[in-house]
N, C-alpha and C positions, 0 to 999 in steps of 0.2 A: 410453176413447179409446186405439187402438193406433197406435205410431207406429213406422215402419220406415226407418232410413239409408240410404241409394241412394249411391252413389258416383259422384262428379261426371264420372263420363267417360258415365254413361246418357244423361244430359241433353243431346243433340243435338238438334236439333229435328225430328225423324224421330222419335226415342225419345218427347220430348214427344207428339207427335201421337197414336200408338199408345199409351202409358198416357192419353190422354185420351179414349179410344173405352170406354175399360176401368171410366169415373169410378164407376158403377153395374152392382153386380153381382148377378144372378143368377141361378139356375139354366137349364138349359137347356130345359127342357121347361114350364118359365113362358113364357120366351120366343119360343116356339109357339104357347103360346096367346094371347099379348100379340098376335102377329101375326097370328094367326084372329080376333081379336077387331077389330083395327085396320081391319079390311076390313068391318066392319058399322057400325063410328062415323060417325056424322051426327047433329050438334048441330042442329036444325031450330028452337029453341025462338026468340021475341023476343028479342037479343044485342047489347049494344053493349063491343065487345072490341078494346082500343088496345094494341099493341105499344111498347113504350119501349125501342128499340133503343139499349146503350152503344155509343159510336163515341168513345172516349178513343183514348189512344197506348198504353194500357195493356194494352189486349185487341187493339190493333196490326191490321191490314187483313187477315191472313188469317182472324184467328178474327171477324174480324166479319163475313164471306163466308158462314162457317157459321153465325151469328148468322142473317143473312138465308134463309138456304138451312132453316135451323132454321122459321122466322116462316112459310116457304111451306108446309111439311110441318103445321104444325099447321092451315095453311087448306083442308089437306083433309079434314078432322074437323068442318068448319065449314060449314053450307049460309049461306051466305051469296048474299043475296038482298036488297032494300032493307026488306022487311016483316019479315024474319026476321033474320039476323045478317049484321050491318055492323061494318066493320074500319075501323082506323085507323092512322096509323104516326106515331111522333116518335122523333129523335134525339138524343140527349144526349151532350154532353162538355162543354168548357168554359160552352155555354150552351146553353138544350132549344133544337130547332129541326124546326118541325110539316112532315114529309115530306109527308102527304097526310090529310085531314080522313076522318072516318067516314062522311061522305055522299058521298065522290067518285065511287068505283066502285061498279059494281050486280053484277056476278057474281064466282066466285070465279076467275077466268081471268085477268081483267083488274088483280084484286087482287093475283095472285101474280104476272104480267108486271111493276107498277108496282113491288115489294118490291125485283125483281131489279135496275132502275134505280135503287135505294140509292146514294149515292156516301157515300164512308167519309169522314170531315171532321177527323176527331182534335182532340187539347186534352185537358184534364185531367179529373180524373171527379168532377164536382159531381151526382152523386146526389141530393141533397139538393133542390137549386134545379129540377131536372127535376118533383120531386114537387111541390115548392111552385105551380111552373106552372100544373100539373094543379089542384092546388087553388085557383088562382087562374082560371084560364078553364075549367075542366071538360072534358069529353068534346070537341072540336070536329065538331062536322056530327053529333055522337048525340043522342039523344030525348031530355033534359033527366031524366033519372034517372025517367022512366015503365018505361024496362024495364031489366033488371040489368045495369050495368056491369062488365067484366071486364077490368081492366088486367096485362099480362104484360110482365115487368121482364127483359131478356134483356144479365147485366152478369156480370163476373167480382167483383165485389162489394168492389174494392178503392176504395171511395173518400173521395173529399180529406174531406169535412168529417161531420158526424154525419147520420145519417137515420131515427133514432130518432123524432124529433120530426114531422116532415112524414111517414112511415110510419106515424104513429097516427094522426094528423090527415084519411088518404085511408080508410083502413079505417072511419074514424069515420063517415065518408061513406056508408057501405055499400057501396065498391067493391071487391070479390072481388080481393085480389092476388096472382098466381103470379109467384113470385123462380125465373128459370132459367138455372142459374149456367152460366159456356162459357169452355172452354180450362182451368183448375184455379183452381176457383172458391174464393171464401173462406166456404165454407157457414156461419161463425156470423153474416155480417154478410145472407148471404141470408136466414136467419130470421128477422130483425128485419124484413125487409122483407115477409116470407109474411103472409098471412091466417093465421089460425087454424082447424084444426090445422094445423103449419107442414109435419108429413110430407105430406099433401096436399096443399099449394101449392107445394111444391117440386121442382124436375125440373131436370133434366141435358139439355143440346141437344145432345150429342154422339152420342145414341142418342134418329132422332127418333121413331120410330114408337112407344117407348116411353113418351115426353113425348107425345105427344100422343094416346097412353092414357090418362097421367096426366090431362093437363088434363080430359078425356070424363069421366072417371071418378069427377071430381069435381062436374063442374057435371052433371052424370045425375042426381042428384036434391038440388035439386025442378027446377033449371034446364030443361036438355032434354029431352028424351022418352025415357022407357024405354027401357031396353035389347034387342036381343034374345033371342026365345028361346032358352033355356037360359045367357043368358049374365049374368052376376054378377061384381058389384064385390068383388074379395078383396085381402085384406090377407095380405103375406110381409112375408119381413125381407130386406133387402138392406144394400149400405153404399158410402156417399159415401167421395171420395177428395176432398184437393189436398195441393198439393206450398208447403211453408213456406221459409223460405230463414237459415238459423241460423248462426249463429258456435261452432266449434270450438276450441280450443286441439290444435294440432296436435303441440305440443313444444315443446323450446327450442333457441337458435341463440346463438350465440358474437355477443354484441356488447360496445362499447368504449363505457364510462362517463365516460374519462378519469382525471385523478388529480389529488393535490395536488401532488405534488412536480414541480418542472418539462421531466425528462428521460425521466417512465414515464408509462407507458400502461396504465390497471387493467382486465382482459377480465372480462367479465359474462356470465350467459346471460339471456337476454332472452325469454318467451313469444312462439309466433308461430301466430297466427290464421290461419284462413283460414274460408271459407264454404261452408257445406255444403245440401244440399236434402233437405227431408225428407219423404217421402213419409206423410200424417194418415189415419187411417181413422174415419169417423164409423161406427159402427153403428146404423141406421134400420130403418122400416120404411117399404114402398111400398103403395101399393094401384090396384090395374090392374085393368079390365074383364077378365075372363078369360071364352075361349067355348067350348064342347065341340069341340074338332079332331077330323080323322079318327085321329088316333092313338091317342085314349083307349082303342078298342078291339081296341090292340095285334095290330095284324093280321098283322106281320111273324115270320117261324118264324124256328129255328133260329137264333136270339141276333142275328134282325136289326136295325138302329136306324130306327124310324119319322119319314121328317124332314115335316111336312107342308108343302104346300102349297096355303096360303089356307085355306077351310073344308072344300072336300071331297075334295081329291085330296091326297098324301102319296106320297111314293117312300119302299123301305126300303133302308138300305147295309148290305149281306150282305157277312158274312162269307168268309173264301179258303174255295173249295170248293161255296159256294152261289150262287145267283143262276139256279139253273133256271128259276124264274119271276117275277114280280114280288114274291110275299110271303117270298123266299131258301128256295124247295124245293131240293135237294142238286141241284148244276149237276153231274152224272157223265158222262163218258164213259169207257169200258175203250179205254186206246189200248194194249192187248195184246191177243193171238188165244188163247184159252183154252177149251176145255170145261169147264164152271163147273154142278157141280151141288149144289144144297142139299140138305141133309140135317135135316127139322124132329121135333124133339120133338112126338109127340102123347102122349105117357103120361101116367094121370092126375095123374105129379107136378107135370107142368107147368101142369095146368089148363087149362080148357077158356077161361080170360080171357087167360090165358099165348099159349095156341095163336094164338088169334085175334090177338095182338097180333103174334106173328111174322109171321103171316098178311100183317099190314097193310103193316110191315116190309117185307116179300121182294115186295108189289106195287108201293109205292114206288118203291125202290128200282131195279126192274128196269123201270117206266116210263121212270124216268132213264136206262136205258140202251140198252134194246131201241129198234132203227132207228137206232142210230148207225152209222157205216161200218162198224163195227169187225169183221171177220168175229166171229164169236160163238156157239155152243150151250148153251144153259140148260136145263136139267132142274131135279125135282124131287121128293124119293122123302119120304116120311114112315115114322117108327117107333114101336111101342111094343114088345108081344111078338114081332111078327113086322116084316118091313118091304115096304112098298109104293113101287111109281115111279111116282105116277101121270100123273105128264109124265115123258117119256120124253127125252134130250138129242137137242136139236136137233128135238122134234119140231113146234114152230112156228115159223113165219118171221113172225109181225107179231106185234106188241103187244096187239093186238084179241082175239085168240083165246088168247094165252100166259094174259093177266087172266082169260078164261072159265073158264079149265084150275083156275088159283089161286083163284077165289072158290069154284069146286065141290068145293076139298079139304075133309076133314070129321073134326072129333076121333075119336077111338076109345077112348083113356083105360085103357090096358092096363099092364104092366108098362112099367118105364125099362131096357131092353139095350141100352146104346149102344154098348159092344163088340163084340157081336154085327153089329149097324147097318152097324157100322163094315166091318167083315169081308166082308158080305152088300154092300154099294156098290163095295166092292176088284174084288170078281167079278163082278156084273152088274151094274152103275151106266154102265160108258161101254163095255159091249160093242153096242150098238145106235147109234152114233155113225154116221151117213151120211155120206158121203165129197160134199161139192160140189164143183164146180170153184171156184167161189171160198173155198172154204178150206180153210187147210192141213190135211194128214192129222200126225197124232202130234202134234197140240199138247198143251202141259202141262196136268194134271186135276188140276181145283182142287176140292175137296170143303168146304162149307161147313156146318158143324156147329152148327145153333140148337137149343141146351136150356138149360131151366132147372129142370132135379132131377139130383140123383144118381143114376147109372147104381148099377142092382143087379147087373149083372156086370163084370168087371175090363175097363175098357179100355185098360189098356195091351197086351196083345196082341191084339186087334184096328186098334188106331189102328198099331200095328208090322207087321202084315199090309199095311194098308192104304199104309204111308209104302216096304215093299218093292216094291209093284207101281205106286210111281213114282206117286204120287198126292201132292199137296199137301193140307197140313189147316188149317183156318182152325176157329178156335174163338167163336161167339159167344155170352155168358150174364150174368146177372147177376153180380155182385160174388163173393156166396160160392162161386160156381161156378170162381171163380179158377184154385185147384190142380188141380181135375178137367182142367178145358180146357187147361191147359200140358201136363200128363201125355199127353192126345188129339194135342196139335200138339208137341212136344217142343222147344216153343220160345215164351219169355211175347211175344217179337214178330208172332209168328200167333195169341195169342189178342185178343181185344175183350169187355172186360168194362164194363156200362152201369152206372149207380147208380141210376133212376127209369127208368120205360115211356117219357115225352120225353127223356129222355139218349141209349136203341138209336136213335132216329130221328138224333140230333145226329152217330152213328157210322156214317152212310152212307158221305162221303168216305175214313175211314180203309180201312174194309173195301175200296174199290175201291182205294185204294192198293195193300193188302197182297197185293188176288187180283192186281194184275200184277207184285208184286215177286218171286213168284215161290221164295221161298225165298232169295232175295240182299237183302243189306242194303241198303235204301235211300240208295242215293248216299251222298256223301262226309259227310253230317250237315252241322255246321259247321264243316267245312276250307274255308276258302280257294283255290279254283282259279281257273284261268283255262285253259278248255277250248275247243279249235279241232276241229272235227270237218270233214275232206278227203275229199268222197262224188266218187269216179268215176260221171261222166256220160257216157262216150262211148258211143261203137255199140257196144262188145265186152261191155260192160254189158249193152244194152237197155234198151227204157222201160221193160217190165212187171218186170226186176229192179232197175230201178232204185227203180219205187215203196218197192219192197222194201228198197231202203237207206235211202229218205226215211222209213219209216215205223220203221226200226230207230232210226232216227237219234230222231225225233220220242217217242218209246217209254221210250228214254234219259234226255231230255233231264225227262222225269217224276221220276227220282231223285236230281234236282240242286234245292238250294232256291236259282234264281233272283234274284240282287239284284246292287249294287254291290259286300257287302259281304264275300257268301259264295261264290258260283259268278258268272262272267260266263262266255257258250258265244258262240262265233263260229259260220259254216257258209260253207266253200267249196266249190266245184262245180266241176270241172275236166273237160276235154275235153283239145287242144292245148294251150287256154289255161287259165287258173286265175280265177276272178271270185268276189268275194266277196260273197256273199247279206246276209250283217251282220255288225257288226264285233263285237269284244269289249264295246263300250261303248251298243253301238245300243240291246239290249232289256234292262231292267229286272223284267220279270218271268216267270215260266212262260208264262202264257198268250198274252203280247206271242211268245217263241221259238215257238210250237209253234203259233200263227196263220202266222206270219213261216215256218216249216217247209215247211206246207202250200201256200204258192206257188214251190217251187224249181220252175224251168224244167231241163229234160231239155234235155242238149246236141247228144249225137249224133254228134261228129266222132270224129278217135282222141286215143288218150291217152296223157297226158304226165305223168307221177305227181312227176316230176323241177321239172317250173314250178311243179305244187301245191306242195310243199314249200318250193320257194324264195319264190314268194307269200307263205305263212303266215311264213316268217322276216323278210321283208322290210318284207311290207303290213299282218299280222295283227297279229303278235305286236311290236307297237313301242307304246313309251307314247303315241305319236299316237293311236293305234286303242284304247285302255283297256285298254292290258296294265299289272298294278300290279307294284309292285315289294316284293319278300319274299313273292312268292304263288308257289305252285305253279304248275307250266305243262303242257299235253300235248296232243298234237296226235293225233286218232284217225285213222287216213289206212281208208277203206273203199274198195277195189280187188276187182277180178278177176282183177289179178297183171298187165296189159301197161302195157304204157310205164313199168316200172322201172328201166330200162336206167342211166339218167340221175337219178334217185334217191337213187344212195349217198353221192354227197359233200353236198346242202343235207341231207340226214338229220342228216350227222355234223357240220353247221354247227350246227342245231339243238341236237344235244345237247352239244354244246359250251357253247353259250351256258343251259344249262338246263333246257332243255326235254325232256319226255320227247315220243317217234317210239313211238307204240304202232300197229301194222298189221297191220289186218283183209283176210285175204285169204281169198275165196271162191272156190274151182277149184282146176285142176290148174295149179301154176306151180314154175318150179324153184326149190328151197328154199333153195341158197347164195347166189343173187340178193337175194331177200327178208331171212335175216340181216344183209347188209350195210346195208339199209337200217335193220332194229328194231336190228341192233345187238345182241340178244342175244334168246333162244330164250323170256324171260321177257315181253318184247314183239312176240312174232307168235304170233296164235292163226290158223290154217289150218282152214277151214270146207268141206267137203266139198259142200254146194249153198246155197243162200239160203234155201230150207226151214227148215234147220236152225239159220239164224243168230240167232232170235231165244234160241233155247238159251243162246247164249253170252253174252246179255247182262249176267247176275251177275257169271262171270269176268270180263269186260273193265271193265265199273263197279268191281270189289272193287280191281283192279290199278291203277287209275289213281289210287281213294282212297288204299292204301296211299303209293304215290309222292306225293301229296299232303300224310300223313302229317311224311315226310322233310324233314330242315333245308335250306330254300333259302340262297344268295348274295344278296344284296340288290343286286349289279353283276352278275349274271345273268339276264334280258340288258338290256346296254346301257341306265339308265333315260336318262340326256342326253341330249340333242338336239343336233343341230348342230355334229356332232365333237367334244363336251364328254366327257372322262374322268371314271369313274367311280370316286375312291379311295374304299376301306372304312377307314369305322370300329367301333368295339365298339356294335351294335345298330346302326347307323347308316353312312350315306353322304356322300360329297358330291361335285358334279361342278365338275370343275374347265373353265372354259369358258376361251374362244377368238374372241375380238369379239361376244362374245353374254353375255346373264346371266338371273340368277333362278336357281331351287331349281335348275332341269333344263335352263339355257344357252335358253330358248326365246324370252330378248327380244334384239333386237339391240340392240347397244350406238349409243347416238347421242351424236354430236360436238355439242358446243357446251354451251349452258347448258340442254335438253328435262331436264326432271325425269327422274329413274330409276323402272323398275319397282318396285312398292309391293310387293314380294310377299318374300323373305328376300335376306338377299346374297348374290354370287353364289358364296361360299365356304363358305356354312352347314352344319351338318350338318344331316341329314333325318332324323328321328326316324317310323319307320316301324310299325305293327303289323297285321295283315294282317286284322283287322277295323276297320278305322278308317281305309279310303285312299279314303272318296266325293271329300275336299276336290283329294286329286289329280286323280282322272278330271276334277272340275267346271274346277278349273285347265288342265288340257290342253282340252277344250273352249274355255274363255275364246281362249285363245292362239290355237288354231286357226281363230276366227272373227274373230280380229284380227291 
């Protein structure tokens, strides 16, 4: 028996509730099959099965709701029928009293209608005298003990007198009894009342579809009819719960015993009790129908969780990265524009099982990707002594025919020169690139290197060839191929190394990460920001460059990990006016932002570079909108360089208050204008056409994480509300309000006797850490909708 102290502030009646769901535990993939199994139970056998519902003051009107609610869910286990199983209901407390005879109702409809018209009656809980009942008038309206009687005793097991006696006395009978304890039952006084074996007649009404497994599970043989196919009565171990109520010595307390003499007073220390709740754990065992689910045959890839539903259909919860299809195939898209050619080992060190498997790999894979928007050219060259292309980049546009290309490549098993390979791809690998209108020319070449042997000649001057002529190296192999592949990409962040044949499959999303990172560090890691991104939408733009800035924008927003608690990204769009697409606090994750992206509306009027800024000071970046406080701040403003006229002073508002002004300007615009806005030559990169801009997207990500890096104000800017001052302390804040209160002045103060806000005084300090601010965002929400 294990027994665990709870501290009396759990015990609300909320908290009761919730550990009462919890009584019986076990695993989770039991309780799948419990519930596959639940869906086949039908007691059809001859039945006569009486409910003895408590209705004391003890088990109180709400848990006797679930009492009832309980009684209904087991009659659907139960074909009940006047030939086959007949129900009946009695209530007990201070004296039994017969709800409805076992001959009343004929179907199970009407049986579970009449349960719900239960009225609760309360009294004390003479357990005892309810049994004696029974054994004094029997079954009422059942077959006189021609077919098996099954009485179900639904009590929290606390009662007035003994029931040892009239409990052997019923079983003596041969009437089958299940004890099903509700609310925190007192399971040693429910064993007394079980049939024998007492793990099988025992069951928890809190979890009913479980209970009313159990009961099936039980009377399944000899009582009702087989189970079926493939389904089987098993025994686990689980374990009961209830909560005891015990006496503590808490310490001692200064009291007066008095004295002899008549003018003193002798002080004592006195022990001082109090009561405490103790939470009991029975260790049991259960036995439940359990049926074959569709999950047995683990149909879910890629580390998905198979949840079923019923016996034959099952959804699986994929992993971040997966969800291409129902079984979690790698969910990819490249939202960068790249010529992307693979480089695959055929040399006999790889093996011709090796080959094949990259084979599998690189179709995969590029199923996932081929036909997304994404402009895009794939190739494909294989080496051993010599090297081959035999797809050529860019030389298919659909999917259909790319796959034809990749199943006709064929081992050769020659020497390993990945040096060489490497050298030979430098120079003719992306000189056959076709120029479309829909995509850009001089995009970045990404060269993806699948081997798994040792190169017989040196590559590090080939992979140094190849990194001079502006070519990206991406390294993929197994484990020991570690040092080779860093030495090939001169960086352990461009290599992917697998540990088994299903690990390369598991490394799909990495790999498409890494080809659009480009050689720049994947966003800020885990810093802290809060990032506003300022896209000019007007005419001087265009729509077709604007795309162009929605899809920089979008591209971005991939090397930020997305949450409350590490990146939050706003998006404003400005013409004249300035409109914000979504706040700091609106999306929660990447794929919520870069859905949310993909509908910016293209404005078209002229432009005001000067309102977007003041917007983001005003309407963005406020703890109204989930700006948190000790996080980093920065505002990307993307322009064509007009309407900055008006610009320089909310810039310098901005960085005033802490925030970084980093600006993206594409064209010819005069350069002393733009300074006054970044403010300094380290925050304005100048972009010669839109072509070019995805270039710079390392740069501008490396610079904002740095600044991210740097010690914030925790009163930069303004977290109060409502003209509330923000004085600093050591690690900490507090705002000093002004007919308002709480952390951040956000309630208004009311006259009279209205309760105050529940939430800190209005002088507290605020103890801050810049992974740890969801409770503010959730508080500013609260406020706001109140």
């Amino acid at each position: 028996l294990d027994v665990l102290f709870m501290d009396d502030y759990l015990f609300e009646p909320t908290a009761l509730l919730v550990l009462g769901i919890q009584q019986i535990h076990v695993g989770q993939e039991m309780i799948g099959k419990i519930s596959a199994a639940g869906q086949l139970m039908q007691c059809s056998a001859s039945l006569d099965v009486l409910f003895l519902l408590d209705g004391s003051y003890s088990i109180g009107k709400g848990s006797f709701e679930r009492s009832k609610h309980f009684a209904g869910k087991l009659c659907d286990a139960l074909d009940i029928h006047p030939d086959r199983v007949r129900v009946g209901m009695m209530q007990f407390s201070s004296t039994p009293h017969l709800e409805f005879p076992l001959d009343s109702y004929l179907t199970k409809q009407e049986v579970k209608e009449r349960i719900k018209r239960t009225v609760f009656r309360g009294g004390s809980t003479e357990t005892g005298q309810a049994l004696k009942y029974i054994l004094q008038k029997g079954f009422p309206g059942g077959r006189n003990s021609s077919v098996p009687e099954v009485l179900i005793i639904i009590s929290d097991g606390k009662s007035q007198g003994s029931t040892a006696m009239p409990a052997m006395q019923v079983k003596e009978r041969h009437i089958t009894v299940f004890a099903v304890g509700i609310k925190f039952p007192r399971w040693e006084e429910l064993h007394v009342l079980a049939s024998e074996p007492p793990e099988r007649h025992l069951l928890f009404a809190g979890d009913a579809e479980d209970a009313a497994n159990g009961l099936y599970s039980t009377l399944s043989d000899p009582v009702c009819t087989a189970t079926a196919p493939g389904c089987k009565v098993e025994s686990h171990p689980c374990e009961r719960r209830t909560l005891e109520t015990v006496k503590e010595v808490a310490g001692n307390y200064v009291c007066w015993k008095g004295s002899k003499q008549p003018n003193a007073v002798q002080a004592s220390l006195c022990p001082f009790i109090r009561w405490k709740r103790v939470l009991i754990k029975h260790p049991s065992r259960c036995f439940r129908t359990v049926c074959p689910d569709p999950c047995d045959s683990q149909p879910c890839q890629n580390g998905g969780t198979c949840v079923p539903e019923g016996l034959n259909k099952y959804h699986c919860l994929c992993l971040l990265g997966y969800g291409g299809d129902v079984h979690c195939a790698a969910k990819l898209s490249l939202e960068c524009s790249v010529d992307l050619l693979f480089l695959m080992d055929s040399s006999a060190g790889v093996t011709l099982e090796g080959f094949l498997r990259f084979k599998a790999f690189l179709k995969r894979f590029l199923q996932a990707l081929v036909g997304q928007d994404s402009p895009m050219s794939v190739g494909v060259a294989q080496y051993d002594d010599h090297v081959r292309i035999p797809i050529e980049l860019g030389q298919h546009k659909d999917a259909v025919s790319l796959m034809k290309s990749i199943d006709a490549l064929n081992f050769s098993g020659g020497r390993t020169l990945t040096g060489r390979a490497l050298q030979y791809i430098a120079q003719h690998g992306f000189r056959s690139t076709p120029v479309f209108a829909d995509v850009q020319d001089h995009l970045p070449r990404v060269v993806v290197l699948l081997t798994d042997s040792k190169s017989q000649d040196s590559v590090a001057e080939g992979a140094k060839y190849a990194k001079d002529q502006n070519l990206f190296l991406i390294g993929i192999g197994s484990s020991f191929m570690r040092a080779e592949l860093t030495t090939v990409t001169g960086n352990p962040q461009q290599t992917i190394v697998y540990s088994d044949p299903q690990d390369l499959f598991n490394r799909m999303p990495e790999l498409q990460r890494k080809i659009c990172s480009v050689g720049n560090p994947e966003g800020c890691q885990a810093q802290s920001l809060d990032l506003v991104f300022a896209v000019d939408a007007s005419s001087g733009v265009g729509l077709e460059n604007f795309v162009r800035l929605r899809r920089f924008v979008r591209s971005s927003c991939l090397h930020f990990l997305i949450n409350r608690d590490v990146t939050q990204i706003a998006l404003v769009v400005y013409g004249s006016k300035a409109h914000t697409v979504f706040a700091l606090d609106t999306h929660t994750s990447n794929s919520a932002v870069l859905q949310a992206i993909d509908q910016v509306p293209f404005l078209g009027d002229s432009a005001s570079a000067g309102s977007a800024l003041l917007h983001v000071y005003s309407d963005v970046m406020t703890v109204q909108k989930g700006a948190r406080p000790g996080v980093s701040k920065a505002v990307v403003l993307l322009t064509n360089g007009g309407g900055m006229q008006d610009a320089a002073a909310p810039a310098q508002q901005l960085r005033r208050n802490g925030i970084l002004v980093f600006v993206v300007v594409i064209g010819g615009t005069e350069r002393d204008t733009l300074l006054t806005v970044a403010g300094s030559p380290t925050y304005l990169v100048h972009i010669s056409s839109y072509e070019d801009l995805q270039n710079y997207q390392g740069l501008i990500i490396e610079r904002i994480c740095e600044e991210a890096r740097s010690p914030v104000n925790l009163c930069k800017p303004n977290p109060c509300m409502n003209q509330g001052v923000c004085i600093l302390g050591p690690g900490s804040y507090r705002c000093q309000c002004h007919g308002w209160e709480g952390p951040h002045c956000e309630t208004r103060v009311v006259r009279g006797d209205s309760p105050r806000s529940p939430a800190l005084p209005p002088r507290s300090h605020v103890q801050w850490s810049p992974r740890g601010l969801q409770h503010f965002s959730r508080a500013l929400q609260h406020s706001k909708r109140h």
